[in-house]
C-alpha positions in Angstrom: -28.5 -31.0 1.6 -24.9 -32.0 1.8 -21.8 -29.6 2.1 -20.5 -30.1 -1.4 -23.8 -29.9 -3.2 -24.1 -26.4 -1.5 -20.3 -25.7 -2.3 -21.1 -26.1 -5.9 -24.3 -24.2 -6.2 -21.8 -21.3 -4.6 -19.3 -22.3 -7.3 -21.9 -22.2 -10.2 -23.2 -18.8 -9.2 -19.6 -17.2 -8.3 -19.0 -17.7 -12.3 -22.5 -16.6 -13.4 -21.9 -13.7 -11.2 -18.7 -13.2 -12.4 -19.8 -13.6 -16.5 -22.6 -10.9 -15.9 -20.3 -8.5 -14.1 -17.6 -8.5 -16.8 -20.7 -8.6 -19.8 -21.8 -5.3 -17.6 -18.3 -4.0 -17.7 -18.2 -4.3 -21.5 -21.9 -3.0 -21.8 -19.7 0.5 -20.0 -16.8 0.2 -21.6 -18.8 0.0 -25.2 -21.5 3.0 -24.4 -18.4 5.2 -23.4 -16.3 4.9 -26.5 -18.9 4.5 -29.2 -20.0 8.1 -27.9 -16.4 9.7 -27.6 -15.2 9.7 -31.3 -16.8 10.1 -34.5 -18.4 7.2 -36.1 -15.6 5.0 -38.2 -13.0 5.8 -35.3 -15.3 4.8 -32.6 -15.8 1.2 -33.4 -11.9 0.4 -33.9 -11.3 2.7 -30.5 -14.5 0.6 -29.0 -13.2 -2.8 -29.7 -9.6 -1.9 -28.9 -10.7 -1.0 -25.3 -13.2 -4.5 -24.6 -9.8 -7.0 -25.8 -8.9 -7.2 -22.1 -12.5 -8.1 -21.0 -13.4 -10.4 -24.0 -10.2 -12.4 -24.3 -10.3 -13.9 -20.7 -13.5 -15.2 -21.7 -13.6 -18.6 -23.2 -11.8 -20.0 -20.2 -14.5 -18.0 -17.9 -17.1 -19.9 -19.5 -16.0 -23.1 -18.9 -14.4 -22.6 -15.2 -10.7 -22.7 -15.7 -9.4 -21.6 -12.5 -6.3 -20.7 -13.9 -8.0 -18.2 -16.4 -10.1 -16.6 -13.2 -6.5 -16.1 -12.2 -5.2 -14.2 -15.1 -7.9 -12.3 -15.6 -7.4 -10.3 -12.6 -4.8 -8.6 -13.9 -7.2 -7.3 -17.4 -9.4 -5.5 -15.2 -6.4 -2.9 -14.5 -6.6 -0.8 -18.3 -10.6 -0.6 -16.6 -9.8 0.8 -13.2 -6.9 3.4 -14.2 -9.1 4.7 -17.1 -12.2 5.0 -14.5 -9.8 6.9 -12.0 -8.2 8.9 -14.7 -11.4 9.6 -16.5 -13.4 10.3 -13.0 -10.8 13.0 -11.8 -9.7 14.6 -14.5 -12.4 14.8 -17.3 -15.7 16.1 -15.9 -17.6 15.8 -19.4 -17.4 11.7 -19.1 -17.3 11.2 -15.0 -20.7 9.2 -14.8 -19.9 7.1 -17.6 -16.3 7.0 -16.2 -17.5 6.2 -12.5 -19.8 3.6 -14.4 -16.5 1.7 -15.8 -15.0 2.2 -12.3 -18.0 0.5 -9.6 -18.1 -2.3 -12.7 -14.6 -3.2 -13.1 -14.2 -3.2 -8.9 -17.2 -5.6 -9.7 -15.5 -7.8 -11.9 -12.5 -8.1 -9.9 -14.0 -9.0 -6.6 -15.8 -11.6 -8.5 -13.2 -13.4 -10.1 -11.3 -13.2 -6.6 -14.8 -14.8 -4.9 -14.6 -17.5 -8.2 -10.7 -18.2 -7.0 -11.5 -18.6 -3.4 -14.4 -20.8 -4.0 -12.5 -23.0 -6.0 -9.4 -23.3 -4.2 -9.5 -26.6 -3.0 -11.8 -29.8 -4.3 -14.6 -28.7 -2.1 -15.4 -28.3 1.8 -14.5 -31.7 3.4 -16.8 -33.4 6.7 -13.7 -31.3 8.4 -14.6 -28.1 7.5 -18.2 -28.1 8.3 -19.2 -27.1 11.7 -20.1 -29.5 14.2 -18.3 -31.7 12.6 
């Protein structure tokens, strides 16, 4: 097996990892606000809260480094309302604390993706006993 055959099966699991942490995030995010309003208000209210996790998508799909980096900053509306939600509002704190652990998830993730891919790949250099 050779160093950047094994870099890449890292890289092409970082982004699967990273796709199904921010598809679990939205899974959250969805459950949560389709139950806290009444039916016509909650699917507007619902798809209002998942832009910031579905628009960084299409460039997570197809490994644009650049998105990985942008997206980092959409998992913030997540984290503040899990905070906010977790201390203050006892009636959603499992579903809040749900939102919470998944966008921590998400955003470790697309850090791992970023580190991964920083460079072309681990040279004969980098390898130990090299």
């Amino acid at each position: 097996m050779t160093v950047n055959s094994d870099w890449s099966r890292q890289l092409a699991r970082a982004r699967r990892y990273t796709l199904a942490t921010a598809a679990v995030l939205a899974a959250c995010v969805a459950a949560a606000a389709l139950r806290s309003a009444p039916w016509p208000a909650n699917l507007a209210w619902t798809v209002a809260l998942l832009l910031p996790v579905v628009a960084p998508l299409p460039g997570l799909v197809r490994g644009q480094r650049r998105t990985y980096a942008w997206a980092t900053l959409c998992v913030a509306p997540y984290f503040i309302y899990g905070v906010t939600e977790v201390v203050a509002n006892p009636a959603v704190r499992a579903a809040a604390g749900a939102i919470l652990f998944a966008s921590l998830a998400w955003f470790v993730m697309l850090v791992r993706y970023l580190r991964l891919s920083r460079g072309a790949g681990p040279t004969a250099q980098d390898t130990p006993g090299a």
